[in-house]
C-alpha atoms as one frame of an Amber mdcrd trajectory, in Angstrom:
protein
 -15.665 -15.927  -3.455 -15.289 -12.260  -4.385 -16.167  -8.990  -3.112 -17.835
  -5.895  -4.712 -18.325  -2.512  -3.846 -20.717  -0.850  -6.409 -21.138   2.845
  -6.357 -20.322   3.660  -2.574 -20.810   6.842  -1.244 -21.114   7.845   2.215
 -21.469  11.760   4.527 -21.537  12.660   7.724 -23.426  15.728   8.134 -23.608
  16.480   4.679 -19.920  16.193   3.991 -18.837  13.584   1.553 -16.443  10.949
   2.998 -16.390   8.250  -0.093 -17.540   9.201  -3.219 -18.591   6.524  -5.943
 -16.123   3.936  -5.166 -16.119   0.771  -7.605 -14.151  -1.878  -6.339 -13.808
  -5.696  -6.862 -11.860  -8.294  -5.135 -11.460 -11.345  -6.206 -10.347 -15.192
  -5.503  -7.513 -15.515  -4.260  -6.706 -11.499  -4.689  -4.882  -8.890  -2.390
  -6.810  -5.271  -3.241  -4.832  -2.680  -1.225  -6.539   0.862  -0.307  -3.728
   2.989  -0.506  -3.775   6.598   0.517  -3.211   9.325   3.264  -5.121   9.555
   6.815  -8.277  10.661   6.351  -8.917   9.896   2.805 -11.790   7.031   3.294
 -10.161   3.833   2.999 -10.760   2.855   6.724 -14.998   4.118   5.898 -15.048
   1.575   2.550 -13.750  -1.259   5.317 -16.228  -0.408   7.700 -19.407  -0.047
   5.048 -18.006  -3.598   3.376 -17.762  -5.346   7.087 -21.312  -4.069   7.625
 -20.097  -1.793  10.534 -21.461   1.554   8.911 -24.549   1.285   6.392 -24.530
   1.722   3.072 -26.349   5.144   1.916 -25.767   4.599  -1.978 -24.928   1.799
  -3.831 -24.340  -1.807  -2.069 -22.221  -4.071  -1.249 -21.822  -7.506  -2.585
 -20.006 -10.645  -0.972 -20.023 -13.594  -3.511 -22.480 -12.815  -5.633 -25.203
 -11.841  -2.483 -26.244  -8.207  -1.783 -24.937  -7.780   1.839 -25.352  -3.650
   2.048 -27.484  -1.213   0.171 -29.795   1.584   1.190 -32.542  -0.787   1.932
 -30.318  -4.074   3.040 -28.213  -4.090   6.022 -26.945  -7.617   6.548 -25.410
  -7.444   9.891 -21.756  -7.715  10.161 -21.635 -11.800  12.138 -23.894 -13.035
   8.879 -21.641 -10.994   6.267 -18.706 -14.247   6.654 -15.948 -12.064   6.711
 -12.687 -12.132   8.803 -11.316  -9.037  10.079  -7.685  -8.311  11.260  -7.496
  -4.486  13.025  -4.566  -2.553  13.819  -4.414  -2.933  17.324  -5.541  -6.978
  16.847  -8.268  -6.521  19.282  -7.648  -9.718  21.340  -9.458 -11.062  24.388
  -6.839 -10.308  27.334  -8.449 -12.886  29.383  -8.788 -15.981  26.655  -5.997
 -17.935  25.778  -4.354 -18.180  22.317  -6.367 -21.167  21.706  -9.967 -19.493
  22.993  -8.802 -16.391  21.267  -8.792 -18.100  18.132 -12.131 -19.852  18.875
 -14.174 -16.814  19.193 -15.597 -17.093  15.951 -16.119 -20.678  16.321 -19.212
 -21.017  19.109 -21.763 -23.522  18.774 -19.624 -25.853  17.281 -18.320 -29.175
  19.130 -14.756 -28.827  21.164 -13.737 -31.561  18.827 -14.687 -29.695  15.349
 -13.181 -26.311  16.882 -10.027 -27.802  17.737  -9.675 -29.843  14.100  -9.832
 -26.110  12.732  -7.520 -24.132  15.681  -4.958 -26.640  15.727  -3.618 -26.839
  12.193  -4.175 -22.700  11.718  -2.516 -22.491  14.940   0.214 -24.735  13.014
   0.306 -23.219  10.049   1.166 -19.442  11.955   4.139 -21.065  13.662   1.922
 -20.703  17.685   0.734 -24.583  18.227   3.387 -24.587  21.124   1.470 -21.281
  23.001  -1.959 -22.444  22.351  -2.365 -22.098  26.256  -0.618 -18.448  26.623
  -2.284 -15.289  26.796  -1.627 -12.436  24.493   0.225 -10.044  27.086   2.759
 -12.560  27.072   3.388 -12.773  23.446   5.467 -10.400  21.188   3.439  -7.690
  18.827   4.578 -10.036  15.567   2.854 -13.491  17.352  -0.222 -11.205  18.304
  -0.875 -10.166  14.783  -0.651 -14.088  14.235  -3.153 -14.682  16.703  -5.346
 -12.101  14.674  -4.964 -13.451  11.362  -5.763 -17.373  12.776  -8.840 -16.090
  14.709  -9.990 -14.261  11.786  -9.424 -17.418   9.065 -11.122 -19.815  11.648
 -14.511 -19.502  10.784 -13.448 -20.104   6.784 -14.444 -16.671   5.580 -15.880
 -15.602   2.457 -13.625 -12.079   2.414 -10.979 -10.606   4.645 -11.012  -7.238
   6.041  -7.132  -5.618   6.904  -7.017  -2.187   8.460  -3.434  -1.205   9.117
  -2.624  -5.069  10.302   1.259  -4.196  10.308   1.682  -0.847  11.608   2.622
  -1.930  15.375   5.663  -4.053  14.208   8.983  -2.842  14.070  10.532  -2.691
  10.725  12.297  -6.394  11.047   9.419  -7.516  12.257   6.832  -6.575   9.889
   8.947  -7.909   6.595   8.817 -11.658   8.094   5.196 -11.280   9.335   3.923
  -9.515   5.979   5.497 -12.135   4.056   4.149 -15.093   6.108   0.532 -13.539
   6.347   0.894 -13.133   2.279   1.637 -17.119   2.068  -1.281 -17.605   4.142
  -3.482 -15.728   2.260  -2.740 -17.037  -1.078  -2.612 -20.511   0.310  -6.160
 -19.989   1.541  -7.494 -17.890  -1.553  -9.262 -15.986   0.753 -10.230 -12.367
  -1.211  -8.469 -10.225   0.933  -8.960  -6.206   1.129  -6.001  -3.887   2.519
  -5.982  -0.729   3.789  -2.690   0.937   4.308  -0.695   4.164   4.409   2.229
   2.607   3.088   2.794   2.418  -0.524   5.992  -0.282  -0.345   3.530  -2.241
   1.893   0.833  -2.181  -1.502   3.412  -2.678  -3.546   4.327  -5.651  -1.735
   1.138  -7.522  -1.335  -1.001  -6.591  -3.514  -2.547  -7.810  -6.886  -3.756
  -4.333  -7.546  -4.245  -1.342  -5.919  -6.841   1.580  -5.413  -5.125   4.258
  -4.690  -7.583   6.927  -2.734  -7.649  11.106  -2.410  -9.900  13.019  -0.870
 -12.958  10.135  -0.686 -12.567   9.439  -4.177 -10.573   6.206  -5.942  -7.884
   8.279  -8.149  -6.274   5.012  -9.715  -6.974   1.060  -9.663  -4.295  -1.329
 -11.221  -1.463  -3.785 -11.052   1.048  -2.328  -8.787   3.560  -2.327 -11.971
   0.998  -0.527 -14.122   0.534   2.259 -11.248   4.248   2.553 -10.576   5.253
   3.374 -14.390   2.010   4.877 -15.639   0.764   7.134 -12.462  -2.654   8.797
 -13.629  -1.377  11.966 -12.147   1.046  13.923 -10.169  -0.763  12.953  -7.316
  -0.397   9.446  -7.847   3.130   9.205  -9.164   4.475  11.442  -5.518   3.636
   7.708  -3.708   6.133   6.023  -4.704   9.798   6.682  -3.476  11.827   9.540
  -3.225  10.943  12.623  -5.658  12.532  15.502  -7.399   9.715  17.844  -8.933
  10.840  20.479 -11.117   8.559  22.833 -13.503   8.873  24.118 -17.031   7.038
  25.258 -20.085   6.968  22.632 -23.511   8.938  23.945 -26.903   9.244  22.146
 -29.336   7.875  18.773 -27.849  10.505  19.040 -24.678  11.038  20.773 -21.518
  14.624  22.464 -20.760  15.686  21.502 -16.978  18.657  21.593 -15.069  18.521
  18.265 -15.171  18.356  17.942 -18.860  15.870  17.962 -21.852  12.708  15.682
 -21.301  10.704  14.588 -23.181   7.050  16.557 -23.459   5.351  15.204 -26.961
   1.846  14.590 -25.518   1.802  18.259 -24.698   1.604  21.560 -27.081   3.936
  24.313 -27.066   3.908  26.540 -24.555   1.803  24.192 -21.909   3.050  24.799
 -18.061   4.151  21.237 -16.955   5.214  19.979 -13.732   7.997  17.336 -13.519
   8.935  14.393 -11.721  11.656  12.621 -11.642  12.276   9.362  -9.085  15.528
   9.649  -7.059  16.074   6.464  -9.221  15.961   8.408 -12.309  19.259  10.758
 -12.134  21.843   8.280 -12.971  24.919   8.876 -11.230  28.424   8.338 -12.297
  32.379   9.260 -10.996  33.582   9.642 -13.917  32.649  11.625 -17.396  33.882
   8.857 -19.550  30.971   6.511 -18.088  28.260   8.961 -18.581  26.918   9.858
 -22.222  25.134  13.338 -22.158  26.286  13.715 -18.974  25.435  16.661 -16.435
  28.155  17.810 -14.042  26.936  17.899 -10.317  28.712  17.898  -6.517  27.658
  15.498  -3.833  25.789  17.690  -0.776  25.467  14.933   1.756  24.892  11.275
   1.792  22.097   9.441   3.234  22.757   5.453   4.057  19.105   3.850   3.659
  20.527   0.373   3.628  21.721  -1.089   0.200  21.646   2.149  -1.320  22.600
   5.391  -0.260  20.664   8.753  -1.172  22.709  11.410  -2.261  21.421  15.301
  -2.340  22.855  17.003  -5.179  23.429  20.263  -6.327  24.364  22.087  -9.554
  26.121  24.861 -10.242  24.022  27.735 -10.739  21.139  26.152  -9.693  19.187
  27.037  -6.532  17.235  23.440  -6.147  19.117  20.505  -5.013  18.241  17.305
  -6.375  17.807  13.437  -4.998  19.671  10.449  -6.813  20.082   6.469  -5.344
  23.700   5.176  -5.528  24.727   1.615  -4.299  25.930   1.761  -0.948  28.307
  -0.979  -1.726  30.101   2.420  -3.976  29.757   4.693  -1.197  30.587   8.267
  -2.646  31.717  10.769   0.262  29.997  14.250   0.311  32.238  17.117  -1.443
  32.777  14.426  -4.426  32.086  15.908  -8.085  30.129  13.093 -10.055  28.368
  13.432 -12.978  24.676  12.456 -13.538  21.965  12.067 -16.540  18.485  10.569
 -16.495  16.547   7.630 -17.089  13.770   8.848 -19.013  10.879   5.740 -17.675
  11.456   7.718 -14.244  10.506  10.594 -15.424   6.897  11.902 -15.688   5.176
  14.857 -17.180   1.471  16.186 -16.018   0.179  19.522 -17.173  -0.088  22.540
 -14.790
């Protein structure tokens, strides 16, 4: 099982909306489309489900041509599940009938030797007989994910499949949908807004500006070697700061980093994960240390972000300190950098 998307491109009126995307998925894989509203990861879902057609290139689902200027296989015959944002369940059907959809044609007896174990295995055998209004948003998406697996798809289609749930919500029902997944080795393609959320679930992520695919890799190989400045301002929280390369390094207020890759007198722009600035209370801890004073503290759960500033300096600057050490605002602390944080792209 595996899905490809060969050369995609795709207008509307002329004006580019996906532009040569190369993409493949899989056994068993998680491919997230990561990027902002607007960028085309929703219009690559809808070409691969067969719900827009393909203008250039194609579309293949396990080794079959499914989409391409002259084949439109239609979206019922394509074998793919499909979880959407808002779930799109049948108000009226039950849990169990909701989950059946997919499953017409087939003998009561078949259809319930497939709904009741997936109904087991997502924790809702006891509500087969409810209707979705009377289930929380986290059991819906359940629902979903059951009525999509039912038919034993070849790929799975995700747009946005976590954004209704409240934050302690959506960790319990990401991880569970994960398990399911990978339990199923179902080739599975993401789209999301969220890069944690990628980060999380993915294998490997495309990464998407502007209708174009800016960066595809493991989520470890994206995190420490973005492809760009765009790239790298994904993940976490970001200090950018801008100077010009002597002598192989850049002078900051935060230090001397680290430019070899670029020749003298290049314009660079620098970034530098809240992660990166090291923070300490006392000199004797830190080595080439930095002197700064504690602006205000921000408790994001087990750490705490703390805006900085430094004398003389106009910017203030973003650091992550364990909450468990809470350091009060007004404190002077002292703070030097991590240099795999830190990342240099030409102006």
């Amino acid at each position: 099982m595996s899905l490809i998307l060969e050369n995609l491109s795709f207008s509307i009126n002329d004006v580019p909306i996906i532009q040569d995307i190369n993409l493949t998925v899989g056994s068993g894989e998680i491919v997230s489309l990561l990027g902002p509203s607007g960028c085309g990861k929703t219009t690559c879902l809808r070409i691969a489900a067969g719900l827009a057609n393909v203008q250039c290139g194609q579309v293949v689902i396990s080794g079959e041509i499914m989409g391409s200027p002259v084949v439109h296989m239609p979206p019922e015959r394509r074998r793919i599940g499909m979880v959407l944002q808002d779930y799109a369940l049948f108000p009226h059907l039950s849990v169990r009938d909701n989950v059946a959809f997919g499953l017409q044609g087939q003998s009561q007896k078949k259809q319930n030797d497939i709904i009741m174990p997936l109904l087991e295995r997502v924790g809702l055998e006891e509500y087969k007989d409810q209707y979705p209004h009377t289930l929380s948003g986290g059991q819906q998406q359940r629902i979903a994910l059951a009525r999509a697996l039912a038919p034993n798809p070849q790929v799975m289609l995700m747009d946005e499949p976590f954004s209704g749930l409240d934050v302690a919500l959506r960790d319990k029902i990401r991880d569970q949908t994960l398990g399911i997944l990978k339990d199923m080795g179902v080739p599975t393609l993401l789209v999301t807004h969220d890069p944690e959320e990628a980060m999380r679930l993915s294998d490997k992520i495309a990464i998407m500006e502007k209708g174009r695919i800016i960066q595809f890799g493991r989520p470890r190989d994206i995190y420490f070697n973005p492809a760009s400045s765009q790239v790298v301002q994904f993940f976490g929280h970001m200090n950018q700061l801008t100077g010009i390369v002597q002598q192989g390094t850049v002078t900051t207020p935060l230090g001397d980093i680290n430019a070899g890759k670029y020749p003298d007198g290049q314009q660079v722009d620098i970034f530098a994960r809240a992660q990166a600035i090291r923070v300490y209370c006392s000199r004797d801890t830190a080595e080439d240390y930095i002197k700064a004073t504690v602006v205000r503290t921000s408790i994001i759960g087990a750490t705490t972000l703390l805006t900085l500033s430094i004398e003389g300096v106009e910017d203030h600057y973003l650091a992550l300190y364990p909450t468990r050490d809470y350091i009060n605002a007004g404190s002077e602390v002292y703070i030097e950098l991590e240099p795999t944080e830190v990342f240099v792209f030409a102006k």
